[in-house]
C-alpha positions in Angstrom: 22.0 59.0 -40.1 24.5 56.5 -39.0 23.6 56.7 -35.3 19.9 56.4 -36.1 20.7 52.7 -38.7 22.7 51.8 -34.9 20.0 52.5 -32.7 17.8 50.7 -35.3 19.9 47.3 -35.4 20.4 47.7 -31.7 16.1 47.8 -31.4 16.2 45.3 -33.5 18.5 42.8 -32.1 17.2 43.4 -28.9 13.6 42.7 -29.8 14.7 38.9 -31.6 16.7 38.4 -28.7 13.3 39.2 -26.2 11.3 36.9 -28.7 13.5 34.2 -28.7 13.8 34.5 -24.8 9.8 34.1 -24.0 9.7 31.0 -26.1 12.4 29.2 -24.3 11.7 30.5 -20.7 8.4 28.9 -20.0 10.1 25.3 -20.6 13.3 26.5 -18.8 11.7 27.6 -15.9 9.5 24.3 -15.8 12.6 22.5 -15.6 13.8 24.1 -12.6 11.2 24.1 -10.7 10.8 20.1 -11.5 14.5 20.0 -10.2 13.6 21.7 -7.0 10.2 20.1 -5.9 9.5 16.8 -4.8 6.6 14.7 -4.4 6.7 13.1 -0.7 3.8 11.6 -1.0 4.5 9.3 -4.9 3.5 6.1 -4.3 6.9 4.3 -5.3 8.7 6.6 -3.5 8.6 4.9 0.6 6.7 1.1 -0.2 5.7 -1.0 2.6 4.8 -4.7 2.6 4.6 -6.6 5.3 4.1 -11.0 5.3 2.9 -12.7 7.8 2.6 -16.3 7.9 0.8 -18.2 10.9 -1.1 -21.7 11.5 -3.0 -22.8 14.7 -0.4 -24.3 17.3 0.8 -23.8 20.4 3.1 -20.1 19.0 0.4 -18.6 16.9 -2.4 -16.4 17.5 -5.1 -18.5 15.8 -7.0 -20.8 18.2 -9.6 -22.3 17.0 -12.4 -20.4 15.2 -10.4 -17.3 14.7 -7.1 -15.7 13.9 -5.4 -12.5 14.8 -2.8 -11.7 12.7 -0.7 -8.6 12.8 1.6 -7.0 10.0 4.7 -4.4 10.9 4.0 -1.3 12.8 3.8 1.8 11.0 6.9 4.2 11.2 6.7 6.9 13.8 6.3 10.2 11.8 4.7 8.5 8.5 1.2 7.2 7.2 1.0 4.1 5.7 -1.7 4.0 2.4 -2.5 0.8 2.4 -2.9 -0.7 -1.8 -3.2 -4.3 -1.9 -4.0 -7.1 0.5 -3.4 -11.0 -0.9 -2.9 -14.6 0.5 -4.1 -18.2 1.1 -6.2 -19.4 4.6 -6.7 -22.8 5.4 -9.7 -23.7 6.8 -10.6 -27.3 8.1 -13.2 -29.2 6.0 -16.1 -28.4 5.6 -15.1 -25.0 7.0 -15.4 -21.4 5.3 -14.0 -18.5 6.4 -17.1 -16.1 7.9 -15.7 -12.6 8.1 -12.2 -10.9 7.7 -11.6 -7.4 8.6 -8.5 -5.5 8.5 -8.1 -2.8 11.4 -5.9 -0.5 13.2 -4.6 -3.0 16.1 -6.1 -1.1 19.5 -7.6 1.8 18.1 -10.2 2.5 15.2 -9.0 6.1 15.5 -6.0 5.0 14.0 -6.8 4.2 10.9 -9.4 2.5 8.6 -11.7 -0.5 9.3 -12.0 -2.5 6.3 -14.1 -6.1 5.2 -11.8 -8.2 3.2 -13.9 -9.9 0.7 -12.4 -14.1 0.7 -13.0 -16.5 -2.1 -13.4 -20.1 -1.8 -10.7 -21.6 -4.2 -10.6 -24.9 -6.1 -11.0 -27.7 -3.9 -9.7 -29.2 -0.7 -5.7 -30.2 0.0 -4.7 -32.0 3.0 -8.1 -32.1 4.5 -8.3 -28.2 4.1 -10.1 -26.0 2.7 -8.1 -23.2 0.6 -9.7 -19.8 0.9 -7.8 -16.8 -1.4 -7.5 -12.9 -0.6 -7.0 -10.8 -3.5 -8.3 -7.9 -2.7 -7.4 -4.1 -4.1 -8.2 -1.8 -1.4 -7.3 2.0 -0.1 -7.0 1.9 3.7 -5.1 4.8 5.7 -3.1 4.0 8.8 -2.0 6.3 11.4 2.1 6.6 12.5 2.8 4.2 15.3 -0.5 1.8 14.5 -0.1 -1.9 13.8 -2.4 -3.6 10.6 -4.3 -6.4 12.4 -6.1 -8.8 10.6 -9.3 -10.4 12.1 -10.0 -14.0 10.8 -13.0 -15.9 11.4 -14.4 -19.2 10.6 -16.5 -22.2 10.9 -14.1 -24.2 11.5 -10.4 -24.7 12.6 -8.0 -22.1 10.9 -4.9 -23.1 9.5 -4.0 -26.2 11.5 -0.7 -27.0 11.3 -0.1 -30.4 9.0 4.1 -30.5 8.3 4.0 -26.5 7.2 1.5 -27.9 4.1 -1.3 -25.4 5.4 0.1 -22.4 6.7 -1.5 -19.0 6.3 0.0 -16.3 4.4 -1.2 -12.7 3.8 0.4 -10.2 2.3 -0.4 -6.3 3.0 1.6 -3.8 0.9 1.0 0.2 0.2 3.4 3.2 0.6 4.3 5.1 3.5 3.7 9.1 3.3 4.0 12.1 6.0 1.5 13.3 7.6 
């Protein structure tokens, strides 16, 4: 009888024990696995932005009627997502910018070719024209590929007036593996 009331505690204790486990092991083992995997491709984890400033003189690549504007390469051995796209372009009075478009520089295998919607801002400063980008966008570029920017317009792009009416753009994103 006394062996049989050991046995019976033993069963007993062993069964809480199991009970208690497999409500605590789910969570436990959630935490681990959290500790040992990473995310390589998290947004926040490798940003990119690149700022590029130009104005047409005699060191820029805007002459005339259109711009080419590049932003920094993309690493070798990463992907850059591209997120955002923002900035001012001058444009000469009575000018409007005609079409932007935002490409892999050398190679639409390298990446995505993309229309950047422009809008005409308030007014005229200087004698130009200030045209806004603000544009959300998802655009994928390949490892070793530069962002160029196209810019055309009707008129002269960013002329250079004492640094009042030089261009800015700003691209930004993350960079992932491939």
């Amino acid at each position: 009888m006394e062996l049989t009331k050991k046995w019976f505690w033993l069963a007993a204790g062993l069964a809480s024990l199991g009970a208690v486990a497999s409500y605590t092991a789910k969570p436990l083992i959630a935490q681990i696995k959290a500790a040992l995997v990473q995310n390589v491709d998290e947004p926040g984890r490798n940003p990119y932005t690149s700022t590029v400033f130009f104005a047409s003189d005699l060191f820029s690549s805007c002459t005339g009627l259109e711009c080419r504007v590049n932003f920094a390469p993309v690493p070798v051995g990463k992907r850059l997502v591209a997120t955002s796209l923002v900035g001012n372009i001058y444009v000469e009075t009575p000018g409007v910018v005609g079409s932007t478009l935002l490409f892999p520089l050398g190679n639409a295998l390298g990446g995505t070719t993309l229309s950047v919607p422009t809008l005409f801002q308030a007014g005229a400063a200087s004698g130009v024209n200030i045209i806004g980008v603000n544009v959300q966008l998802t655009a994928y570029f390949e490892p070793g590929f530069t962002p160029e920017m196209v810019i055309d317009a009707t008129n002269s792009i960013s002329p250079h007036r004492n640094g009042l009416t030089e261009g800015t753009l700003t691209l930004t994103g993350y960079l992932v593996t491939p």
